[in-house]
Structure formats: C-alpha cells, structure tokens
C-alpha positions in Angstrom: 92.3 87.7 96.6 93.1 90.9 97.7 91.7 94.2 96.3 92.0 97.9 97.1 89.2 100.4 96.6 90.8 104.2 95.8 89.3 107.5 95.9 90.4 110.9 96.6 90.5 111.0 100.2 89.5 107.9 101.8 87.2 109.6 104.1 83.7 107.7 102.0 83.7 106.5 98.8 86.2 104.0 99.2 85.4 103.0 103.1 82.3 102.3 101.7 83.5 99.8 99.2 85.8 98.3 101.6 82.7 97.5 103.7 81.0 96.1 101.4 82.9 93.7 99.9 83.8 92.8 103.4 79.8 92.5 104.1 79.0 90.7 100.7 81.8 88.3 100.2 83.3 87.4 103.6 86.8 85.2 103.8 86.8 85.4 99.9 88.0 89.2 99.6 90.4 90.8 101.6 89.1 94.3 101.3 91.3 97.1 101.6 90.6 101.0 100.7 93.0 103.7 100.4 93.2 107.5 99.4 95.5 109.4 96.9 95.3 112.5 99.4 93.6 111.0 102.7 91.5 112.9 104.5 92.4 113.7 108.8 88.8 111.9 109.6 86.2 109.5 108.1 82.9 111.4 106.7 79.9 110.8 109.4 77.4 110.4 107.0 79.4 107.7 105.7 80.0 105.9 108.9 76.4 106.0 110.3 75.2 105.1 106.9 77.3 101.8 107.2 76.1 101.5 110.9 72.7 101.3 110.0 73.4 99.0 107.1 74.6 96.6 109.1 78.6 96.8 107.6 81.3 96.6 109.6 83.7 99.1 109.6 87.5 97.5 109.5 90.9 99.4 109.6 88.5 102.9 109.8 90.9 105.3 109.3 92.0 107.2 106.1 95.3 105.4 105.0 97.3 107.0 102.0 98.4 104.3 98.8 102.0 104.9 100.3 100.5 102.5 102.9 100.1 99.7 100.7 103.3 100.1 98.3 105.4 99.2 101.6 107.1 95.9 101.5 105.1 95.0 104.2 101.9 95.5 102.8 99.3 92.9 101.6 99.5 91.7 97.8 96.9 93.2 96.0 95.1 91.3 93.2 92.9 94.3 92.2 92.6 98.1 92.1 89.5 99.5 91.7 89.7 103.3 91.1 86.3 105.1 92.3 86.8 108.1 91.3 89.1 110.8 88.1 91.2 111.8 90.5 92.3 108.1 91.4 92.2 107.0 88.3 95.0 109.7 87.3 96.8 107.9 89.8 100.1 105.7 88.3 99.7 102.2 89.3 102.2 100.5 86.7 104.8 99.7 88.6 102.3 98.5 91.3 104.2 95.4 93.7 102.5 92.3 92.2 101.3 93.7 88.8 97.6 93.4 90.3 94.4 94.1 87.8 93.4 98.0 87.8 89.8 98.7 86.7 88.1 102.3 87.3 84.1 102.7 88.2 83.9 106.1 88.8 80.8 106.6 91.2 81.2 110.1 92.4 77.9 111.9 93.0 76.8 113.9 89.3 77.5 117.5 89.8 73.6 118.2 89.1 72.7 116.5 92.6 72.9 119.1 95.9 72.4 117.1 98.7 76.0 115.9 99.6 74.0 113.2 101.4 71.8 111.9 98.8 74.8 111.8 96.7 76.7 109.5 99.6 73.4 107.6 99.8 73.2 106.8 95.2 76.9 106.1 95.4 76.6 103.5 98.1 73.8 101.5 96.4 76.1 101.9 93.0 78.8 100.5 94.9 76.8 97.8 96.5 75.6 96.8 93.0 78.6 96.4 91.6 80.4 94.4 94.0 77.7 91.9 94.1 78.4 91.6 90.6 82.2 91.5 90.7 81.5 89.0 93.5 78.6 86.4 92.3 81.0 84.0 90.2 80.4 80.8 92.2 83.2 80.4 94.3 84.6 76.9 92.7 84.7 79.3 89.7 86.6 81.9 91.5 89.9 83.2 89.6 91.5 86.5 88.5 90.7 85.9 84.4 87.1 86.1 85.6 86.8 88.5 88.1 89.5 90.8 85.6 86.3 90.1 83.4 83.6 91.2 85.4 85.6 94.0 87.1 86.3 95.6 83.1 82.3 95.0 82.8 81.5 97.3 85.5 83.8 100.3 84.5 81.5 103.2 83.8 81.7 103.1 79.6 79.5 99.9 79.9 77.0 101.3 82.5 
C-alpha cells in the first residue's frame, strides 16, 4: 500500500514522515511525501535529525503533488495531510480514489525554537505511524488502516 505524506513545502514535515514509515514498516509501505508549494531545498535540521536517527532519506528532494497526479506516478492508497495548508488542498478527484486523513503536527505557535518544534513534530510523527502501522501484517488491509489513520487525526488526540 502506497501512501503520501503532504505539507506545505516538503522541505521537513513530510520528508520526515516519509522516513519513517520507510524506517518503521519496511516492504509493507511504499512511502512517498510531497509539497502543495515545494520548497528549492530540504531543511538541514531535518536532514541531520534523520541522519542521526538512523532513517534513510529516499527520493530527498522537494517534489510538488503535480508529481504524483501524473499518469506515471505510483497509486496511492493513502493521503495523509500534515499540516491546514495541505489539508485545504482538493484531493477528490485523486487517481485511484485513495483514503485522505489529516494529522496536523505543525509546531504550536507558542514554541520559539524552530528546532525544538522540528524535534516535537518528529516524535508526533513517529508515534503515529507506529500506530497506523502495528496491525499485524496478516491483518493488513485498507478498512483497517482507513480506521486507525481516522483515529490519529488531531480531534481524537
């Protein structure tokens, strides 16, 4: 199953997620990220935060959602909106009709540190995609994981 983490600019947030799911659930996820208004460059911080995580950075570059409406581009099972500004974003008329959940993890306005607030919303993202990801994988199927991925939107949290 394929699913595509959003965010503004695809410079963090969503290269982040991509990462993770890629770390945490290997050969069962393909694990794609995208921005509504990518960014020229990846954010540092982000990047050596993975790197010293141990997460492998795939396909590191900041790719628009024009990239994966292309005929060519992967199905995608899920999209999971990380931020308002994504989640404005129209993805009715998706190819493929895939789920569309939003878990919006940007940093609170109230905390300074642009790092810190990197730092919170990677461990946020990390617990959630263990989550969206620990149905056993004989159990593995889109009714669940559509389940689990409405679970973690942020009016439950």
């Amino acid at each position: 199953m394929n699913v595509l983490f959003v965010c503004e600019d695809n410079s963090a947030l969503s290269i982040m997620a991509e990462s993770i799911l890629n770390s945490v659930a290997p050969g069962r996820f393909g694990a794609f990220s995208a921005g509504c208004y990518p960014n020229g460059s990846l954010n540092a911080y982000a990047i050596e935060f993975l790197d010293r995580h141990h997460m492998a950075i795939v396909r590191s570059r900041p790719k628009s959602l024009e990239h994966f409406r292309r005929p060519s581009a992967p199905r995608m099972d899920f999209i999971i909106t990380l931020c308002d500004i994504a989640a404005d974003e129209h993805f009715v008329e998706w190819p493929g009709e895939p789920f569309i959940a939003h878990w919006n993890v940007e940093a609170d306005d109230a905390t300074s540190d642009a790092d810190d607030a990197l730092r919170d919303s990677f461990w946020t993202l990390m617990r959630r995609i263990k989550i969206f990801t620990s149905l056993p994988h004989g159990k593995l199927n889109r009714r669940l994981l559509e389940q689990r991925a409405r679970t973690l939107e942020p009016s439950y949290l």
